[in-house]
N, C-alpha and C positions, 0 to 999 in steps of 0.2 A: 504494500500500500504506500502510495507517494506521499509524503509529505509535505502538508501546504504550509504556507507562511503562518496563519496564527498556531499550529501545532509546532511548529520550529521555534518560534516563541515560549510558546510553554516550556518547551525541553529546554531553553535555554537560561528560562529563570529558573527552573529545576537544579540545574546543572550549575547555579549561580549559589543557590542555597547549600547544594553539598558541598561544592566548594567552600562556603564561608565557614557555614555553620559542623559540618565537620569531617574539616581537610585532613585532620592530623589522625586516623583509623579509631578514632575514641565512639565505641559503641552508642548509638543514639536510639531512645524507643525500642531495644529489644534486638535492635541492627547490629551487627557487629563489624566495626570498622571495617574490614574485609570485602562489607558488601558491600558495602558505601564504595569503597573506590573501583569497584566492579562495575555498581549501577552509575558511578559518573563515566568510566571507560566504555558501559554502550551504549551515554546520552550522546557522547559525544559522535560516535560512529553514527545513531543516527542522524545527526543535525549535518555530516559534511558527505552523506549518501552512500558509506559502506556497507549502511545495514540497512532496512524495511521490515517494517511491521506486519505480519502474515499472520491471518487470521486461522484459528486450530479451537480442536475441539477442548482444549483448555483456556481458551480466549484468546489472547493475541503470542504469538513467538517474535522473539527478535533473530532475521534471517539473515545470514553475511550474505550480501552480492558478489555473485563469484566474479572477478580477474579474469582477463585473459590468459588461458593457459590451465586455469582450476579445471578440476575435474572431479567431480562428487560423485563417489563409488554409493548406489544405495542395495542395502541388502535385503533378503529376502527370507519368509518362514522358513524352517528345511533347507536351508544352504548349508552345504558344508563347507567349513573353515578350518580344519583341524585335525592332527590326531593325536594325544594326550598318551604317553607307553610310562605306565609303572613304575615304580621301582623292584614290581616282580616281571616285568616284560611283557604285560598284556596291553592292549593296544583300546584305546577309548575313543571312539571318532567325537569330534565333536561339531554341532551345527547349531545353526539357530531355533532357539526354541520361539521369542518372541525378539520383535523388534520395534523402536520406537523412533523413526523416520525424524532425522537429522538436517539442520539448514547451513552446517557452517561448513561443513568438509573434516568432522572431525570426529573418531569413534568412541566412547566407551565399552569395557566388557565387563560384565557382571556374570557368577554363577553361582553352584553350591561351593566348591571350593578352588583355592586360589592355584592349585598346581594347573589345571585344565585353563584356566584364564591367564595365565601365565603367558601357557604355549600360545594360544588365540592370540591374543595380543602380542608376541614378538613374531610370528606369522605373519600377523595385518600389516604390522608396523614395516616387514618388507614389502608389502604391496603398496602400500600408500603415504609412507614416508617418516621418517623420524620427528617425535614431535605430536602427531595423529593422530596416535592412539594411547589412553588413557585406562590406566585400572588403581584399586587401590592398592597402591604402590610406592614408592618416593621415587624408585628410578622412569614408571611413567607418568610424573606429574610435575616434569618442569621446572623444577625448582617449587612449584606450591608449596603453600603452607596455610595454618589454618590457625585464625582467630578465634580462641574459644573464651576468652572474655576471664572475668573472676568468678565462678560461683562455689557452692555449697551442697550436702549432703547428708543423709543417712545410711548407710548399709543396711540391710534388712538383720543384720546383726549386733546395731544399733551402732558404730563404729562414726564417727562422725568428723565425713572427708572435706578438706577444702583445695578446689583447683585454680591455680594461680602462682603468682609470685609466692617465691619458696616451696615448688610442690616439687617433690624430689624425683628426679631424672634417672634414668638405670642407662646401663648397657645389656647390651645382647647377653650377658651372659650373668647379668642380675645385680649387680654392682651400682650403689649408687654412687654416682660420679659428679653432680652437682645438685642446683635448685634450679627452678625455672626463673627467667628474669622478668623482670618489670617490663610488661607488655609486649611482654616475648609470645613468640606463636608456634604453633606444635608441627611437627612433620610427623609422617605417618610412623615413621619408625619409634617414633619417643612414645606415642601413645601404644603402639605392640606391647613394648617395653615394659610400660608402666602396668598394661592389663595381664600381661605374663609374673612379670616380677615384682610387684608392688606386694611389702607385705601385710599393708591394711585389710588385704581381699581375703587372706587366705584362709578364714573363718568361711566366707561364700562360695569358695567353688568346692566340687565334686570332680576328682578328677584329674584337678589343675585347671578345670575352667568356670568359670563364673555362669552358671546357667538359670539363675534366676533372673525373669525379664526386668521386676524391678531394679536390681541392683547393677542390672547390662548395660541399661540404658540412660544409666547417669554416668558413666565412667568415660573419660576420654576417647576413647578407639568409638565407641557408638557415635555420639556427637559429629565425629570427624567425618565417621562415613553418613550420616545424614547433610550436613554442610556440603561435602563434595558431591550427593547425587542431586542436590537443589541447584550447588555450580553449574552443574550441567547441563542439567533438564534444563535452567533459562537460558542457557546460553547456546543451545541449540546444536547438543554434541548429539550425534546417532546411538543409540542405547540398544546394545546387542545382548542378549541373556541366552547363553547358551546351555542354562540348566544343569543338571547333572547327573553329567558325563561318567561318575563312577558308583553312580547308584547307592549313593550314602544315604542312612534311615534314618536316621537322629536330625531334627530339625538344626536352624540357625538363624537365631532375632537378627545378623548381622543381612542375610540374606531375603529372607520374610521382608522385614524393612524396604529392602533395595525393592521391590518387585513392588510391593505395594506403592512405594512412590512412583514408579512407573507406571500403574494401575496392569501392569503385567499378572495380578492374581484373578 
């Protein structure tokens, strides 16, 4: 949809307030600085005609117009893309289960587990270029990171968590190694870290995993992966679920989540 002058207006005093009112990524309204400078970065593509407003069954998307030279691969139910071999040597095809039709040139993969999305996604990423394909990852996400603000908690153990400055940081191998900094923002790896090795949880999981939804869904790693598929979905990356590939029975709220925001349930 073209953009007329008084709608160019509007975007522009839009794009006037975020700027003023809050340049500096300081959470406003429940915002988190993050998206604040996300939503100033697609006022602005639309105001100088990189992007247009395309109407969808979720109300308007924001579309990149493609470049000379673009070329927007779109995929299909039942495509295959994959094949996912074990660590005992059996072989997992993997294809689309559902898909949710993309504007910018750019993939997500979503499934039950992260080895099968792996492979899909470093697959894609030869076909359509470094950069394009997106999972929960840090090696495919660009440098991203993710603004989770300061808040608060309970364990359903009663343990009572606070995420922010000074929340203690691990390594891969469970080692706390610092605190979080003043308005510092998580990469996907800190928050692994934190949901594997943190020893506040270890009253909640079963296992080694934390499977209570309440207690899932307040902890770091959840958050991140709801932020990152809301990234996307507005930002108009093609959203590939290729299910799963190895027939695991035990559910996953990280997965559940991802599908429903997609309305893929």
């Amino acid at each position: 949809m073209p953009l007329n002058h008084p709608m160019k207006l509007l975007l522009r005093i839009l794009l006037l307030f975020l700027l003023l009112g809050a340049g500096r990524g300081v959470a406003v309204g429940g915002v988190s600085g993050s998206m604040i400078k996300e939503g100033r970065h697609l006022i602005k593509q639309l105001i100088t005609g990189e992007a247009e407003l395309v109407k969808s069954a979720d109300g308007y998307l924001i579309r990149m117009i493609a470049k000379n030279g673009d070329d927007f691969i779109t995929f299909k139910q039942g495509e295959a893309l994959s094949v996912f071999i074990d660590a005992s040597g059996v072989s997992h095809p993997c294809s689309v289960v559902n898909v949710r039709p993309g504007t910018n040139g750019k993939y997500v993969i979503i499934g039950r587990s992260m080895g099968p999305v792996t492979k899909v996604a470093q697959d894609l990423e030869n076909l359509v270029g470094k950069g394009k394909v997106s999972i929960l990852d840090d090696a495919f996400l660009n440098g991203k990171t993710f603004d989770l603000g300061e808040y608060d908690f309970v364990l359903s153990d009663g343990t009572r968590m606070h995420i922010g400055e000074g929340t203690p940081i691990y390594d891969k191998y469970g080692n706390e190694i610092r605190t979080l900094g003043t308005n510092e923002k998580w990469t996907v790896e800190m928050a692994v870290n934190d949901m594997m090795w943190n020893p506040s949880y270890k009253n909640v999981k079963t296992g080694g995993k934390i499977l209570n939804p309440n207690d899932l869904k307040k902890i770091p790693m959840y958050k991140i992966d709801q932020q990152w598929m809301e990234f996307e979905k507005i930002n108009g990356s093609e959203i590939i679920n290729i299910g799963n590939p190895l027939g695991i029975t035990d559910g996953s709220e990280f997965y559940d989540m991802e599908m429903l925001m997609m309305n893929f349930n």
